[in-house]
Every structure is written in structure tokens, then in C-alpha cells.
DRENKE-991679 format. One record per residue (C-alpha): residue in three letters; chain; x, y, z. Coordinates in nm, 3 decimals, padded with zeros to 5 digits. Layout:
ala:A:X:Y:Z $
...
This chain:
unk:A:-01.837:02.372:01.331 $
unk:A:-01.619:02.678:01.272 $
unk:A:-01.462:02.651:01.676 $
unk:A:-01.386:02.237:01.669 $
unk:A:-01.236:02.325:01.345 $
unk:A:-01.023:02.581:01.493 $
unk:A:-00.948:02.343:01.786 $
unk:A:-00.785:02.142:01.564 $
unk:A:-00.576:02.373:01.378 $
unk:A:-00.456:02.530:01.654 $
unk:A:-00.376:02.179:01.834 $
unk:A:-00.201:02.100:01.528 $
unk:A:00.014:02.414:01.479 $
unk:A:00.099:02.328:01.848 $
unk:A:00.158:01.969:01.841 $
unk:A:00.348:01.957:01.496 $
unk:A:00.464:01.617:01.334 $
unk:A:00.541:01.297:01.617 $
unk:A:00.889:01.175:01.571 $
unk:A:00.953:00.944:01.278 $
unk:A:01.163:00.728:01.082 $
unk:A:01.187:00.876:00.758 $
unk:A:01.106:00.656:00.455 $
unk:A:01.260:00.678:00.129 $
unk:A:01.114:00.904:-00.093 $
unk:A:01.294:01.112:-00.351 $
unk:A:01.143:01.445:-00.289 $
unk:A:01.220:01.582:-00.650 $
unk:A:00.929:01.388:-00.738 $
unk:A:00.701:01.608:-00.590 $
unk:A:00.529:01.872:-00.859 $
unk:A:00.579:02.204:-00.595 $
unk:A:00.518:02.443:-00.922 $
unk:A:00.259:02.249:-01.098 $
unk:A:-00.121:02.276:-01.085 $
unk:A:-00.158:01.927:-00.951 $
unk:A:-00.311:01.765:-00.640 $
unk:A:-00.082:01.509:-00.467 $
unk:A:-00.237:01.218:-00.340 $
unk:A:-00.082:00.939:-00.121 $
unk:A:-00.256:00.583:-00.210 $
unk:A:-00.206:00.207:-00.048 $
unk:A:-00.296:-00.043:00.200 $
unk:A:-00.391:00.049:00.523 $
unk:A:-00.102:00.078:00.788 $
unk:A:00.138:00.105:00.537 $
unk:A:00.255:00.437:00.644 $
unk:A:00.110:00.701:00.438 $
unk:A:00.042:00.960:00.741 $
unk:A:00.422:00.948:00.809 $
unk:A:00.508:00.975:00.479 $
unk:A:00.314:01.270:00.499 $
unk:A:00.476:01.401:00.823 $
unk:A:00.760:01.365:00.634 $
unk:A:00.717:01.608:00.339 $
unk:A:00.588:01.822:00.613 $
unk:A:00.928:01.873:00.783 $
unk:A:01.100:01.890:00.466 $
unk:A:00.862:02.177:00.381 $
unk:A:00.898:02.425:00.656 $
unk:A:01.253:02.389:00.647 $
unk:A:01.201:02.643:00.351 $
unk:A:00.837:02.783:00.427 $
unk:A:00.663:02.947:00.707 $
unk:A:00.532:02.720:00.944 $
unk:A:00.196:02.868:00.949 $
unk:A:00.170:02.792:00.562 $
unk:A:00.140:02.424:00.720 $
unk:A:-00.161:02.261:00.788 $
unk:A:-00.222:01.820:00.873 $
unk:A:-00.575:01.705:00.905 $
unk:A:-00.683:01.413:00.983 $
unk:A:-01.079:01.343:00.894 $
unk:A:-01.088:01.049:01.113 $
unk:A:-01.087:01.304:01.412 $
unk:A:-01.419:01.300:01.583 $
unk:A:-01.434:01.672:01.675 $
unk:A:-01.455:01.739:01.294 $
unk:A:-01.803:01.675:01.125 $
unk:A:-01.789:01.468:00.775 $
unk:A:-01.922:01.719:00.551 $
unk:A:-01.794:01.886:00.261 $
unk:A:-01.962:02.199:00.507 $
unk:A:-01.594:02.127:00.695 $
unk:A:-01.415:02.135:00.365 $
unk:A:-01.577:02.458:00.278 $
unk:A:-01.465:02.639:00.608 $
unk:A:-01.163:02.470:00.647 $
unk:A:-00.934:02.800:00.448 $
unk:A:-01.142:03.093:00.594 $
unk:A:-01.049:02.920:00.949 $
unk:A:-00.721:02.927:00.869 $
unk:A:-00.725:03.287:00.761 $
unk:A:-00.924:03.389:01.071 $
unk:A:-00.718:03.287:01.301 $
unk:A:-00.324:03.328:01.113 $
unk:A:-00.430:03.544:00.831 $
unk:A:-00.402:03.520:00.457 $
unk:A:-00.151:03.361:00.333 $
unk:A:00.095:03.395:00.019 $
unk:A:00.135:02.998:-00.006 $
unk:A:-00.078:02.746:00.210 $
unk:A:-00.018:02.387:00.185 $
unk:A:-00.315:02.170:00.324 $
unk:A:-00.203:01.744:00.417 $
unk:A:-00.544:01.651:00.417 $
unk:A:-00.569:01.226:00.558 $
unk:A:-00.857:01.033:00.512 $
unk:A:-01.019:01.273:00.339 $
unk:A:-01.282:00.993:00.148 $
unk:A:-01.458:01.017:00.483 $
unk:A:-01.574:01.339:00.362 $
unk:A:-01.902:01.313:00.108 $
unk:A:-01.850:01.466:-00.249 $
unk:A:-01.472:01.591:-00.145 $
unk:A:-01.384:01.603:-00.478 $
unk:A:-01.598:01.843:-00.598 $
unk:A:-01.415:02.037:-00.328 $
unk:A:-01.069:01.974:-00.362 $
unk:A:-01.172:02.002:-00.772 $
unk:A:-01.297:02.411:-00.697 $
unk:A:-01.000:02.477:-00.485 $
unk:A:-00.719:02.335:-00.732 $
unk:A:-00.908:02.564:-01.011 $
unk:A:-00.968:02.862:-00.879 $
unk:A:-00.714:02.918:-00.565 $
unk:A:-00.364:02.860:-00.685 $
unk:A:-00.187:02.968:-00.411 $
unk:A:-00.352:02.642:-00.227 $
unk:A:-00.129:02.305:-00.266 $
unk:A:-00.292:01.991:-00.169 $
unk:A:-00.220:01.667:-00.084 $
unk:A:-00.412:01.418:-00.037 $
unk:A:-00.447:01.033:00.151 $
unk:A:-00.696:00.830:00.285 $
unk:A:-00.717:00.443:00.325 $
unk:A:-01.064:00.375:00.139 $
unk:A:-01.014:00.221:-00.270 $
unk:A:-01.144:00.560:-00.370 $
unk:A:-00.850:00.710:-00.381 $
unk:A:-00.657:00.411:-00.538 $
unk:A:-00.448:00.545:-00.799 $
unk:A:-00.723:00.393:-01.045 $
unk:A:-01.016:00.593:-00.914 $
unk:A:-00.840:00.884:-00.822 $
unk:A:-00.796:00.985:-01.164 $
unk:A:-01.201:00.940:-01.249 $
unk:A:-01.239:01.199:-00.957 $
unk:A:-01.027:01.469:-00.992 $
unk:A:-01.048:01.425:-01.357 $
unk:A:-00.672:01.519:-01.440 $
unk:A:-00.567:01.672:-01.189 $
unk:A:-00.397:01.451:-00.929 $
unk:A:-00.043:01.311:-00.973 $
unk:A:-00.100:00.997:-00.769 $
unk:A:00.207:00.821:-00.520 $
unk:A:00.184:00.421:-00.419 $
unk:A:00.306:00.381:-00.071 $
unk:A:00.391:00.026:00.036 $
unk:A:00.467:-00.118:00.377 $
unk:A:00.816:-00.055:00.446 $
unk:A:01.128:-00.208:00.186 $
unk:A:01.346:-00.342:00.308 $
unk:A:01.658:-00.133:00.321 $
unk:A:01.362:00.089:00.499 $
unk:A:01.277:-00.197:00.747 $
unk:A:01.692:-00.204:00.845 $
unk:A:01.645:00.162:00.937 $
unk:A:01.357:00.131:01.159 $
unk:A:01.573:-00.162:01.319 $
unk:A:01.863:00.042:01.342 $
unk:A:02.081:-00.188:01.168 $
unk:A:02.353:-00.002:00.953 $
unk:A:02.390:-00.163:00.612 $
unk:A:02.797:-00.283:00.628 $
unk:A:03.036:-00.173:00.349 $
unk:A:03.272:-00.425:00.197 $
unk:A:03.551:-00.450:00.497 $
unk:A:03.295:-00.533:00.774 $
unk:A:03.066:-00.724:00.594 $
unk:A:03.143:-01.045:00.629 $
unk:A:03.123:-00.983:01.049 $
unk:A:02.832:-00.851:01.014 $
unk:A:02.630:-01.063:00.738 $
unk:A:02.494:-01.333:00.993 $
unk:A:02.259:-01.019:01.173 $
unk:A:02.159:-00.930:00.840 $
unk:A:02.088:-01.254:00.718 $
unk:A:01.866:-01.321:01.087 $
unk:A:01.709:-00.984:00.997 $
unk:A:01.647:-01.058:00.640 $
unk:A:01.445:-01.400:00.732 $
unk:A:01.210:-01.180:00.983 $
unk:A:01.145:-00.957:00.700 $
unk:A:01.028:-01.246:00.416 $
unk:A:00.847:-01.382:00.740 $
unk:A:00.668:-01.079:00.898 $
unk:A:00.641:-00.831:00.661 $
unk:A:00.701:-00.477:00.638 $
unk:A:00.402:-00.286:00.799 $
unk:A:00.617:-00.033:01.035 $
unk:A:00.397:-00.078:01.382 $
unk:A:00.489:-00.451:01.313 $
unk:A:00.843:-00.394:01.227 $
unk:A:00.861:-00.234:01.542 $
unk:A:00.743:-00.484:01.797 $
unk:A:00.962:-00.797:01.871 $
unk:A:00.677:-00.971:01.999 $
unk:A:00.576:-01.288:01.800 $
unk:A:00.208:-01.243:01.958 $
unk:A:00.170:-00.889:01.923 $
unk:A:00.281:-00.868:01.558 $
unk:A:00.002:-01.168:01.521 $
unk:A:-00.243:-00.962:01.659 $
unk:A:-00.176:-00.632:01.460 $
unk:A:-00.173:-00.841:01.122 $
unk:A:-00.518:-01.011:01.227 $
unk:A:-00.642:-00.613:01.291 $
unk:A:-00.492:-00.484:01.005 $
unk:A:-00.692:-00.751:00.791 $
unk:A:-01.014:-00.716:00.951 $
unk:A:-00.989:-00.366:00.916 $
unk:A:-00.929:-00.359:00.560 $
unk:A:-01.206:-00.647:00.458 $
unk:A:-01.487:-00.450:00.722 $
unk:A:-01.377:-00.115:00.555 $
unk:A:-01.249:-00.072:00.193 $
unk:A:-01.426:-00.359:00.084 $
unk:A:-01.749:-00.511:00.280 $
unk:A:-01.869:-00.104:00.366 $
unk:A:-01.680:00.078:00.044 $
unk:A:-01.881:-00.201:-00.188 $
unk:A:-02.169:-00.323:00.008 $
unk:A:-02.079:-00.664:-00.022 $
unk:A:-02.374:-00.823:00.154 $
unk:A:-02.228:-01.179:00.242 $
unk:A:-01.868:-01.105:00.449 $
unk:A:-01.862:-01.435:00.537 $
unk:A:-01.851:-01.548:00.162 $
unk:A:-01.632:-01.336:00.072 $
unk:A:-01.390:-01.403:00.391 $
unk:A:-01.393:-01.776:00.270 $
unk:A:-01.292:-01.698:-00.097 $
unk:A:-00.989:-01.481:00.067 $
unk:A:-00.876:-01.789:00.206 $
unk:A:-00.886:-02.063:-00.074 $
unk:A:-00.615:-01.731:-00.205 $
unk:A:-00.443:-01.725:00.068 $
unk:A:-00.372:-02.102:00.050 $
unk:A:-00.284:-02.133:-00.354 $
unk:A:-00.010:-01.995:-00.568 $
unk:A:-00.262:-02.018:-00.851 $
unk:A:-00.627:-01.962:-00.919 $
unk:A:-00.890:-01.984:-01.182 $
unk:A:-01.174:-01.856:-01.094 $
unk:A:-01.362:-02.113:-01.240 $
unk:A:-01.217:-02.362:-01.012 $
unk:A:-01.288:-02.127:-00.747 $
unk:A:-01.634:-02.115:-00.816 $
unk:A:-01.660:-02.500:-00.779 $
unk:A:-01.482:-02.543:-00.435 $
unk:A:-01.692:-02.229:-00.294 $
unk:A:-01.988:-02.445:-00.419 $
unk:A:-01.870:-02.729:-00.255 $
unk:A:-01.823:-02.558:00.068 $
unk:A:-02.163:-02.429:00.037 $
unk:A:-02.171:-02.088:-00.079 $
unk:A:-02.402:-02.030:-00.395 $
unk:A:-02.201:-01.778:-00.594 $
unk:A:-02.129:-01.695:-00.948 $
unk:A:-01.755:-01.641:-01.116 $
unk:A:-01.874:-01.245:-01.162 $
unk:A:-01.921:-01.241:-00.780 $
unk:A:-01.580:-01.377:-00.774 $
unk:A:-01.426:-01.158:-01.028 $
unk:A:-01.540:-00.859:-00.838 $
unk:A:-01.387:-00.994:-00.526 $
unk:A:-01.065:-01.005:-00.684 $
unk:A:-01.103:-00.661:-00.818 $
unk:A:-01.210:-00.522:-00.504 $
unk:A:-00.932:-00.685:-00.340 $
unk:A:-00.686:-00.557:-00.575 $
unk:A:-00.845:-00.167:-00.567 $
unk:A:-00.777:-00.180:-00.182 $
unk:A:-00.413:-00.290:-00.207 $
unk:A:-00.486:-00.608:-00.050 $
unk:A:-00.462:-00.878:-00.326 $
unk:A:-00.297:-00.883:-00.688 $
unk:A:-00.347:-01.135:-00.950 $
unk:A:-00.045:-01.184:-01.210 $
unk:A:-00.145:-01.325:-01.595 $
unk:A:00.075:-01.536:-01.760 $
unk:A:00.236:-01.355:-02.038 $
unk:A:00.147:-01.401:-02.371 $
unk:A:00.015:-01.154:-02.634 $
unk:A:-00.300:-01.368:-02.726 $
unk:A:-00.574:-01.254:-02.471 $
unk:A:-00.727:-01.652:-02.545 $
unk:A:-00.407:-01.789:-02.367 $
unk:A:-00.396:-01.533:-02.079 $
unk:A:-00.755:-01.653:-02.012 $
unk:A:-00.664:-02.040:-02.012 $
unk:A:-00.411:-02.061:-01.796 $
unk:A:-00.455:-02.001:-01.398 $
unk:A:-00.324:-01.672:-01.234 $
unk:A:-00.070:-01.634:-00.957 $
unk:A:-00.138:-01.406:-00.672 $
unk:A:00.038:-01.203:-00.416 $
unk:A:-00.024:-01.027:-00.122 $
unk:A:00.081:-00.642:-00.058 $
unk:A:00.255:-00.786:00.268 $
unk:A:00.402:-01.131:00.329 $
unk:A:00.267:-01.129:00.717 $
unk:A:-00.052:-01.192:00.585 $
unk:A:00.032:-01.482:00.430 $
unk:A:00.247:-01.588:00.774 $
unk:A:-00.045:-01.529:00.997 $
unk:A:-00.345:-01.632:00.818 $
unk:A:-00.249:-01.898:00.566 $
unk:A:-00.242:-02.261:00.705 $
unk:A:00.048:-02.370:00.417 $
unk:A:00.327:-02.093:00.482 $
unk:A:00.545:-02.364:00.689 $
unk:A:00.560:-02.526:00.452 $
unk:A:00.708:-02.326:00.192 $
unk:A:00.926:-02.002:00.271 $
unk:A:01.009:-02.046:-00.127 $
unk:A:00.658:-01.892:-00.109 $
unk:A:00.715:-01.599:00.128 $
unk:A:01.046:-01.514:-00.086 $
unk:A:00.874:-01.525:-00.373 $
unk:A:00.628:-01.261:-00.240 $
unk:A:00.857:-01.031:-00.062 $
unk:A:01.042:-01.002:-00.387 $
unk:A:00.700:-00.969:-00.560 $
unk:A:00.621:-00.616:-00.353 $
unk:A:00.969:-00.550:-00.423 $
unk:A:00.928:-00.539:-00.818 $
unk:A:00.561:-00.379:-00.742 $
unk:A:00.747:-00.112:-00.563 $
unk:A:01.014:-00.069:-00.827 $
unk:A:00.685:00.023:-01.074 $
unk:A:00.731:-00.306:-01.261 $
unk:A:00.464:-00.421:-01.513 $
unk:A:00.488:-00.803:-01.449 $
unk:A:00.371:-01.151:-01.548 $
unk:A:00.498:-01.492:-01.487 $
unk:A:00.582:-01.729:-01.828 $
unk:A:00.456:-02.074:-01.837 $
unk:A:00.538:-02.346:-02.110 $
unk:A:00.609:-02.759:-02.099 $
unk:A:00.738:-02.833:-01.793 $
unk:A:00.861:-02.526:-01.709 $
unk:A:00.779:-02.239:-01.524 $
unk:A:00.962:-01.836:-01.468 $
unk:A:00.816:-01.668:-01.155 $
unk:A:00.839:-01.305:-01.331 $
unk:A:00.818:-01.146:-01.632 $
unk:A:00.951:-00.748:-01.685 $
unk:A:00.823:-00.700:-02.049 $
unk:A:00.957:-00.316:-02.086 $
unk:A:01.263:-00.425:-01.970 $
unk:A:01.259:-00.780:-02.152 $
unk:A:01.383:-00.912:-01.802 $
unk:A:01.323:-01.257:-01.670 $
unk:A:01.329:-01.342:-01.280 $
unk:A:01.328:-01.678:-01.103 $
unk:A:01.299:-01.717:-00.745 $
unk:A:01.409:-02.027:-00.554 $
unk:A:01.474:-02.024:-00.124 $
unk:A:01.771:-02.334:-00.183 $
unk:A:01.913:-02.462:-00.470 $
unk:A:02.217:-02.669:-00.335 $
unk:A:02.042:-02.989:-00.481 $
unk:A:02.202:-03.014:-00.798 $
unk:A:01.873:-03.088:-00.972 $
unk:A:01.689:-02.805:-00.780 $
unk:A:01.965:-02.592:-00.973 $
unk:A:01.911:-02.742:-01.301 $
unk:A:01.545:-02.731:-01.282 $
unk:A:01.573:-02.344:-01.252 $
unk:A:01.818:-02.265:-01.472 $
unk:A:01.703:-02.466:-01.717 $
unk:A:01.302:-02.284:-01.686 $
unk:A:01.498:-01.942:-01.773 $
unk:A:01.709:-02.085:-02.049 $
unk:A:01.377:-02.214:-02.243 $
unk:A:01.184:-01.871:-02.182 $
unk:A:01.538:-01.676:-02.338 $
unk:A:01.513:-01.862:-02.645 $
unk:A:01.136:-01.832:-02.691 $
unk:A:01.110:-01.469:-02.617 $
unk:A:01.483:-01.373:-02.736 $
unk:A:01.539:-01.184:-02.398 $
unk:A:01.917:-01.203:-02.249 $
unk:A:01.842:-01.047:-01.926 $
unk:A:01.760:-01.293:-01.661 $
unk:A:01.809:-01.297:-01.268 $
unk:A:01.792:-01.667:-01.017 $
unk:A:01.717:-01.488:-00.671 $
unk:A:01.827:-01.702:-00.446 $
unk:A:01.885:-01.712:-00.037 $
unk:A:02.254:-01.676:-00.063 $
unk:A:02.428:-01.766:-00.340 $
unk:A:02.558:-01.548:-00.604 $
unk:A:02.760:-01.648:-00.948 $
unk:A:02.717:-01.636:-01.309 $
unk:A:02.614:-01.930:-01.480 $
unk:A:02.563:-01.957:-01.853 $
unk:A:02.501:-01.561:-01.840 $
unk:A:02.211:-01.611:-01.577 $
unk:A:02.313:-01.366:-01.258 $
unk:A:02.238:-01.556:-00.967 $
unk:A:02.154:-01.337:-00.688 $
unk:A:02.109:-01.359:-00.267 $
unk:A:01.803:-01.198:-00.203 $
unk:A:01.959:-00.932:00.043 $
unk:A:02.144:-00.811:-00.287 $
unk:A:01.871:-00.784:-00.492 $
unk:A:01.621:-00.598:-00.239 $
unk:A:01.923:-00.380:-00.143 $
unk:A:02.048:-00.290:-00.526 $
unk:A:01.849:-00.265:-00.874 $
unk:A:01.864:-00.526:-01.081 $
């Protein structure tokens, strides 16, 4: 075990980071002086190796490249024991000698039984050791990692790529004021492929309708065979790959309504089943339900639940409805958006009226809406953010639209470029 394990050390000292497209992350963030573990949690594909990579360039600009180590527990040569975990710094020190600081990018590491009893021992007792942490599997969501490492892990979200991110990886420069209006039609074109195929960077990359198909397919399969059917033992796939779908085809749910149509389909199956679905769904970064807000926990329960998707490709590719609404899509992309802007959020509901989101911290209301040149489109939305101002005596409140952008009756009508470009 000791020699593949040096085999890979050594490969990596040699190999080093691939080239990359760096993301944006604000490295400040990072606790360097602290006693804390670093993980790196989120959907599959979403580009939490790189993001590693990343920190790992940024780091041996100012420490000694031997200090460095990247490994990947997905590697075959390595055996999935914490046995590996336990020789993993006396390898190092064999073969490049003790060091003063050593900073160990271990990815994937839930592949690894009892890890954290491992990474718990080495936090405690060696603090010249950094670690950071990533791995695909829900157990090291940022709601389980906690449980684990009891304390002691300051936990990032990565999400597939944003979109001023996905413009990088595209190579289109963002224009300043003089050349934008030349150069607004390209970003416009490249804004409707982003609502449309996502964000995931190996999709980004490809220009290939069929191939970015195929990757979204694999990237779903992956994630249902992996961090859910084998993380939870769900023992019916096929049940639970029909209940993804009735959510892949509705804005709203209730699970009790769920439970009927999976009866009627033929699946014998209880709302708890369901429940856990959804929670499962959600732990893996898949799936997230929304509440409507209200501070009575009787009301929340009434009314149905919205849900997104942690990528709007998935919707594209395997819903049969997404023709027929880009609204939808918009209303998703700016969803991830707000997720990835570490926004609490709910939608508000009342007679005939409907807001898409709800910021309570920030007592900020957003609508979203693909075209509102019919006059009574316009009024219908304005009018749903008026009603929830009065009732919940918020003045902050934001129509995200395709590409219009005024002031009306103090509501800031927005082009959705502008709002996934700038805070608002």
C-alpha cells in the first residue's frame, strides 16, 4: 500500500494542476491561520476539483511546492481504507521529508470508510497539517459535514459555473459602457444558451447540442445511481426515477398530490417515502423545494412548494414542458443565482397573486417574467409585488425581466444580464 501510495504522490508532484479557468472565489475567505478543515461541497460536475486546483496555484505562489499535496480517492491504485489515510503523511515524509507546513487537497475522500475519525485525529493533534476537503457523495453536504467533524469544518457551496463565470470560459469580455451597445446582441445570444444549458463547465465547453445532451443525461444518472440510490439504499430506483419526473414537469408540488399520481401510475408508496426523496434529493444538490413564506408553520404546510433544480440543463434535457416555457428556465437560472448569493428564500402567495421570491433578511421581493411587452402581462406583475409591499411593509422589490429596465412606481425593473452580472 505504502509504494502505490508513493506512486501517486510522486506522479502528482510531477504532473501538478491541468490548466484551468479560474472561478471566482474570494480567497480571503479561506481560514489559512485557523484550526479548521475546509471542505468543498455540491453537485457533481460542478467543478469542485478545479476549484481546488485553483487554491493550489494560489498557494505555492507563497509556499514550497513540496508542502502541496492533491489526492484523488477515486484513483484505483489507492485502496479505500482509512489504512491509506493513516500512511498517507509518513509517505510524504519518507520520500520529501518533514515538513514545517503541509497542506493535503484531499477529493472524494467519502470513498474512504470512517475518514472522519481520521481527518478528526489529524486536525487535533497535528497543527502544522491544513486540510481540505471534497467529495461528491451527500456526506459531505454542508448539513452532514458538520455532524462529522463535529465543529471543525468551515464548509464552501460550489455551484456549476455563474454566469459572469460561464462568459469567461467562453472567452467573451464583458463590454464597458462605450462598446456595449455593439456588443450586447453576442451577449444577449450567449445569455439565452446559459438559461437554456446550464452552467456545468464540461458542458459550457462543448458547442455541440448532442454532446451537451449526453453529458447532462450522465451527469444525472450518475448522481441518482450514486449519492442517492447507493448513499441511501433506496431499493426501488425505478420509483424513485418516476417521482423525479412528475418534479421535473411542475413548478409546484404537494406531496400529497404526489402520492396520488405515483399511485395512479402504479407505484405503492407512502408521502414519508416521498418526503425522503425530496430530502435526499436536496442533500445531494440535485433538487430544492421553496415554502411559501409565512410565519405560521400551518400555512407553510397548506400551500404547495415550488422547486428548482441546481442546473437549468436538467430541466432542458429531461423535462418534456421546458418548450414551452423559458419563463421557467429564467426563473431557475436566477433561482441558483440567489442560492449562490447565500439567499434564504421563499416565494409569497395571496388572492390572485403570486411573487416568485422572497429575501426575508433583506426584506427584498423578486419577480421574474421572460416578456412583459403585453400591457396586461406588465400589470399582472407589477401589480403581484405592489400587494406583497403593502402586506409585508417591504420597499425593496426587483421585476427581472429579459431586457427591459426602468423604474416604475419604485419597482426596479431589471434585464436579467444586469442582475446576474451586478448585486441587487
Amino acid at each position: 500500500m505504502r509504494e502505490e501510495l508513493a506512486k501517486v504522490l510522486t506522479e502528482w508532484q510531477e504532473t501538478w494542476t491541468p490548466r484551468l479557468v479560474e472561478r471566482d472565489f474570494d480567497l480571503s475567505l479561506i481560514p489559512w491561520e485557523l484550526n479548521k478543515v475546509v471542505t468543498f461541497a455540491g453537485c457533481r460536475r460542478a467543478g469542485k476539483t478545479y476549484l481546488m486546483f485553483q487554491l493550489i496555484n494560489e498557494l505555492a505562489k507563497t509556499s514550497e511546492r513540496e508542502s502541496i499535496f492533491y489526492i484523488n480517492f477515486e484513483d484505483e491504485r489507492l485502496e479505500k481504507s482509512i489504512k491509506t489515510l493513516t500512511e498517507l503523511i509518513p509517505a510524504i515524509e519518507e520520500l520529501y521529508g518533514k515538513k514545517e507546513r503541509l497542506y493535503l487537497f484531499l477529493d472524494e475522500i467519502q470513498n474512504v470508510e470512517n475518514w472522519d475519525s481520521w481527518v478528526r485525529r489529524i486536525n487535533d493533534s497535528k497543527k502544522e497539517v491544513k486540510l481540505f476537503l471534497s467529495g461528491s457523495s451527500s456526506k459531505l453536504s454542508s448539513r452532514e459535514i458538520p455532524t462529522s467533524l463535529r465543529g471543525r469544518a468551515l464548509t464552501f457551496e460550489v455551484f456549476p459555473l455563474s454566469f459572469r463565470e460561464f462568459l469567461r470560459f467562453r472567452e467573451f469580455e464583458i463590454p464597458d459602457r462605450v462598446e456595449f451597445s455593439t456588443k450586447k446582441p453576442e451577449l444577449l445570444n450567449l445569455l439565452r444558451e446559459y438559461v437554456l444549458f446550464g452552467g456545468f463547465p464540461e458542458v459550457v465547453l462543448t458547442n455541440d447540442i448532442r454532446i451537451k445532451r449526453m453529458l447532462v443525461r450522465d451527469y444525472f444518472n450518475t448522481i441518482i445511481a450514486l449519492d442517492v440510490v447507493e448513499r441511501y439504499g433506496v431499493r426501488n430506483p425505478e420509483e424513485l426515477r418516476a417521482f423525479i419526473r412528475l418534479l421535473l414537469n411542475s413548478e409546484y408540488f404537494s406531496l400529497s398530490k404526489l402520492e396520488r399520481t405515483m399511485r395512479s401510475l402504479g407505484y405503492s408508496i407512502s408521502k414519508a417515502t416521498l418526503s425522503n426523496y425530496l430530502r435526499y434529493l436536496r442533500e445531494c444538490y440535485f433538487a430544492f423545494p421553496v415554502e411559501v413564506y409565512s410565519p405560521k408553520v400551518k400555512l407553510k404546510l397548506q400551500h404547495p412548494k415550488k422547486v428548482y433544480f441546481v442546473d437549468s440543463s436538467f430541466i432542458t434535457f429531461l423535462s418534456i414542458k421546458f418548450s414551452e416555457n423559458f419563463g421557467r428556465l429564467m426563473e431557475n437560472t436566477v433561482f441558483i443565482e440567489l442560492l449562490r448569493r447565500s439567499k434564504e428564500l421563499n416565494y409569497a402567495l395571496g388572492d390572485n397573486w403570486e411573487v416568485d421570491f422572497v429575501i426575508p433578511e433583506e426584506e427584498t421581493l423578486i419577480q421574474v417574467s421572460y416578456d412583459v411587452s403585453n400591457p396586461e402581462t406588465m400589470e399582472r406583475e407589477l401589480k403581484a409585488l405592489k400587494k406583497a409591499k403593502r402586506i409585508f411593509h417591504w420597499e425593496k422589490s426587483v421585476l427581472i425581466t429579459w431586457d427591459l429596465e426602468k423604474r416604475v412606481d419604485g419597482i426596479e425593473i431589471v434585464p436579467l444580464w444586469k442582475f446576474l452580472l451586478e448585486e441587487y
